[in-house]
C-alpha positions in Angstrom: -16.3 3.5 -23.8 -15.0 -0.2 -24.0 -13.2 0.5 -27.0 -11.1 3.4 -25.2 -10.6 1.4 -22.6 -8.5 -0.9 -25.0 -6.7 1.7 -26.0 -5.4 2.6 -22.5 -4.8 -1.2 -21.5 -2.5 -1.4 -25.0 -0.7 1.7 -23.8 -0.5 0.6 -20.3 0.8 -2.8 -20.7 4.0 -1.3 -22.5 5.1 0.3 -19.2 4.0 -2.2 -17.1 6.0 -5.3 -17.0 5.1 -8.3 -18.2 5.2 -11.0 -14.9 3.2 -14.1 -13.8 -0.7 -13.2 -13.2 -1.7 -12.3 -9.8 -4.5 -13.8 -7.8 -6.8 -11.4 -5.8 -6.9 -12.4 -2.3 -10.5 -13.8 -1.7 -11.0 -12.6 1.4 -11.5 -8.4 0.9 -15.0 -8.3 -1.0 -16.1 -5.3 0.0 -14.9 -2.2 -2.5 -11.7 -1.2 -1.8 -7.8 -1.5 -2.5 -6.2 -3.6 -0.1 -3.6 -3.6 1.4 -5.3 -0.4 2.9 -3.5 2.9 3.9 -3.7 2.2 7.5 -1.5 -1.1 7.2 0.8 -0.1 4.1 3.0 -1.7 2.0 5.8 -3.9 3.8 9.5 -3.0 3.4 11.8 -3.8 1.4 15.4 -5.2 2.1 18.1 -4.8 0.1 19.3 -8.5 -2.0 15.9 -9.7 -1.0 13.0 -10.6 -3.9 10.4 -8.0 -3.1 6.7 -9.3 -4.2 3.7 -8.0 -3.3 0.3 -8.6 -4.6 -2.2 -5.5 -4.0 -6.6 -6.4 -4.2 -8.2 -4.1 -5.7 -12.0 -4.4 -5.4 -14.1 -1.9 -7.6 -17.7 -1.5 -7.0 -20.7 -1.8 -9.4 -22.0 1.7 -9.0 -21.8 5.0 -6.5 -24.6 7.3 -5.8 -24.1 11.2 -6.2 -25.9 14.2 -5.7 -27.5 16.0 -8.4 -29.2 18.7 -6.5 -30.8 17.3 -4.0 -31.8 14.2 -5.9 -29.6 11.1 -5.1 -28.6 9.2 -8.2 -26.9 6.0 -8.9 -24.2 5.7 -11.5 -23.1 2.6 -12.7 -19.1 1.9 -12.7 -17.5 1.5 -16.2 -13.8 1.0 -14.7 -10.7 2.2 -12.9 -7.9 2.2 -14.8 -4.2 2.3 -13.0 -2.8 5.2 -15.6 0.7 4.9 -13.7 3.1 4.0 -10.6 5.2 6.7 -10.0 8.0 6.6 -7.3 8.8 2.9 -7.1 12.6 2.1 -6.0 15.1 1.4 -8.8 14.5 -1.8 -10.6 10.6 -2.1 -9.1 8.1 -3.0 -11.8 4.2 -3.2 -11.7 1.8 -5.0 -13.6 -1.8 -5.7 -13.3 -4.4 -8.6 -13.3 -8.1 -8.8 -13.8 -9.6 -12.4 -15.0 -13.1 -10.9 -14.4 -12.6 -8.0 -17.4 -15.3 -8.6 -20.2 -14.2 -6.1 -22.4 -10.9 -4.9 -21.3 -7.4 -7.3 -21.7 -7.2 -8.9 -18.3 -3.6 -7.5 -18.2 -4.3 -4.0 -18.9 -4.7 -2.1 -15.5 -8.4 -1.6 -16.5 -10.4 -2.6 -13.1 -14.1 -3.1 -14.4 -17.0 -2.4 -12.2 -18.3 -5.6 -10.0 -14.7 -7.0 -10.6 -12.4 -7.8 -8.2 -8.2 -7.8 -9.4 -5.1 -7.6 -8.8 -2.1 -5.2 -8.6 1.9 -7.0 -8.3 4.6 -4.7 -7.4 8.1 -6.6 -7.9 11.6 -5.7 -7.4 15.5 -6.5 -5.6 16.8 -3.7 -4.5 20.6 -3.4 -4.3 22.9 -1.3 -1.8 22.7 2.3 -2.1 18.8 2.2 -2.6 17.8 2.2 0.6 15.3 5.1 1.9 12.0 5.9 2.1 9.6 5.2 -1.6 7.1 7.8 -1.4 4.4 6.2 -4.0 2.2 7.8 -6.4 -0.2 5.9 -8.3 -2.6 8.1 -10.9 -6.1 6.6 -11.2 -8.6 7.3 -13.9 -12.3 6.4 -13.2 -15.0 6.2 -15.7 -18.6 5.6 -15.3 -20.6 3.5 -17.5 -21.5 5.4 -21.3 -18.3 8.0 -20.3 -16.0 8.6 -23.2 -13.6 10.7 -20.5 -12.7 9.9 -17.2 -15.2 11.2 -14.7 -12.7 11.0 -11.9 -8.3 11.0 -12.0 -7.3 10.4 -8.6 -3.7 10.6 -7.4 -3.1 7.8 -4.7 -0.2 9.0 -2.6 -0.6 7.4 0.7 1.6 4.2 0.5 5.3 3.9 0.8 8.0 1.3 0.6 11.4 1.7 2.9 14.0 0.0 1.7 16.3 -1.3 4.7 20.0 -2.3 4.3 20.9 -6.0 4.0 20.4 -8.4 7.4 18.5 -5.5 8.8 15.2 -7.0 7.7 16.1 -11.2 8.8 13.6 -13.7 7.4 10.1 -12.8 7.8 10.8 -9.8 9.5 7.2 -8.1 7.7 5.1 -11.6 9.3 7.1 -11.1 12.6 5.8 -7.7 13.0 2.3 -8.4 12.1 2.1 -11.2 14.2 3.8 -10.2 17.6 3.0 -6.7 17.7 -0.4 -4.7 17.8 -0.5 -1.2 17.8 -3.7 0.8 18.1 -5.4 2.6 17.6 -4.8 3.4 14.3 -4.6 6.4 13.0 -2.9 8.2 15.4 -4.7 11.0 17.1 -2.7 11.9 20.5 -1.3 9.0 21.5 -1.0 4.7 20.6 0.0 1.9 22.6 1.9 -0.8 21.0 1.4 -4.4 22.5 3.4 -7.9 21.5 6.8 -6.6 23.9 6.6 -9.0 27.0 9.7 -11.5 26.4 11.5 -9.8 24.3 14.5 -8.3 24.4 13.8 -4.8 23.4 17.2 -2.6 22.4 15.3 0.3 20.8 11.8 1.6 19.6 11.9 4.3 17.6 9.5 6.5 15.5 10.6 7.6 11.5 8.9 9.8 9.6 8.4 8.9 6.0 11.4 10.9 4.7 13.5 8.2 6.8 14.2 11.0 9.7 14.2 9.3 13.4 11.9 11.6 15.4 11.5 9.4 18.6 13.8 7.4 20.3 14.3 5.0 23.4 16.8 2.4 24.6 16.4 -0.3 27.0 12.5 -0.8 26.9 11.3 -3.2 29.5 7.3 -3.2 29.8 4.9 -5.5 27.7 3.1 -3.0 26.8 4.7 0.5 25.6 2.4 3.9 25.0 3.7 7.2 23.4 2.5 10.6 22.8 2.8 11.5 19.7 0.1 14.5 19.4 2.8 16.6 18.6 3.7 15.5 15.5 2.6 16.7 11.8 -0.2 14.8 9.9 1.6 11.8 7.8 2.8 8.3 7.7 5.3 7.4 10.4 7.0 3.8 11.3 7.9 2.6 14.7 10.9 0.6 14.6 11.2 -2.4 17.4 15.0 -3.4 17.7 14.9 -6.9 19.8 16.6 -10.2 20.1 19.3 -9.0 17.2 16.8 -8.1 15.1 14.2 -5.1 13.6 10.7 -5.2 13.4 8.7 -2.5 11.8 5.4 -1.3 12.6 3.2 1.4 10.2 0.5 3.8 11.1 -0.6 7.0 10.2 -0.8 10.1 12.3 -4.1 12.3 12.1 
């Protein structure tokens, strides 16, 4: 299995661009990619260095049915297959210094390890819009010579915004002054962080970059909508205050 798993990183690393290695953020240890689909991907903004570094944190084993007899499989690896969907110019490449078989570089996640996914890019004028991703996903358990699992991940976006729309550390703004929960979205959220601002507009966009709520003039603290109307999906709520845009993700149930 090791052996094909070389084969794929070789392959891999040919579409994948070559850039610095990644560090896994120490934090997430618990199986999982991170950042997760409920927070997202940040934006993008146009003329701006876009870097983001994705944790990816793949268990040892999993336990399945057979019958009615639990049994636990042991994890060979994950390996990323492809990005599809990035803006023009974006580039991925992956990172896993706890590989013992498979090149570190490869986009082959082996089971126990915990590494790393970088997504890099500028975006220029005329790409902005809404990056619906699509990353394809092979899984294969330990003595597998074929994957046991492919799994399309489609849940993560990037929006590229126009240039000046974003302003410096508009992404840590947004995390930092404004809370909105819960999330998912069943019926309704209520998104805290507004008291002192100067709000111009909040506004709700659907991934396709539509605007399907709107208000001017908010002045309230805290500000709850209703959104039990709309489809399933991933939506963003766009803050306009003090001269500037803040953009908040969450997903609709």
């Amino acid at each position: 299995m090791k052996r094909l798993l070389l084969f794929f990183a070789a392959t891999i690393i040919t579409a994948a661009s070559a850039t610095a290695q990644c560090t896994p953020d120490p934090q997430y240890t618990d199986p999982g990619v991170y950042p997760d689909s409920a927070t997202g991907f940040p934006d993008a903004c146009v003329a701006e260095l876009y870097d983001l570094t994705i944790t990816n944190v793949v268990p040892v084993d999993t336990t399945t049915l057979i019958g009615p007899i639990p049994v636990t499989l042991s994890f060979d690896s994950a390996v990323v297959v492809n990005v599809n969907g990035l803006p023009p110019g974006f580039t991925y490449s992956c990172y896993d210094a706890q590989n013992t078989t498979s090149p570190p570089d490869g986009c082959a996640f082996e089971g126990g390890t915990a590494g790393c996914i970088t997504i890099t890019g500028t975006p220029n004028a005329g790409d902005e819009g809404v990056y619906n991703l699509s990353i394809d996903v092979d899984v294969y358990l330990e003595g597998g010579a074929t994957p046991a699992a492919t799994q399309t991940v489609d849940y993560y976006t990037i929006e590229v915004l126009p240039a000046g729309s974003c302003g410096v550390g508009i992404n840590e703004a947004a995390a930092a002054n404004f809370r909105l929960f819960p999330n998912p979205v069943t019926e309704s959220f209520t998104l805290n962080g507004l008291d002192g601002l100067d709000i111009e507009t909040i506004s709700v966009v659907d991934a396709t970059g539509k605007v399907v709520r709107s208000y001017d003039n908010v002045d309230v603290a805290t500000y709850n909508m209703n959104v039990s109307d709309l489809n399933q999906g991933i939506y963003f709520v766009r803050i306009g205050h003090n001269s500037s845009t803040s953009v908040v993700r969450f997903v609709k149930e």
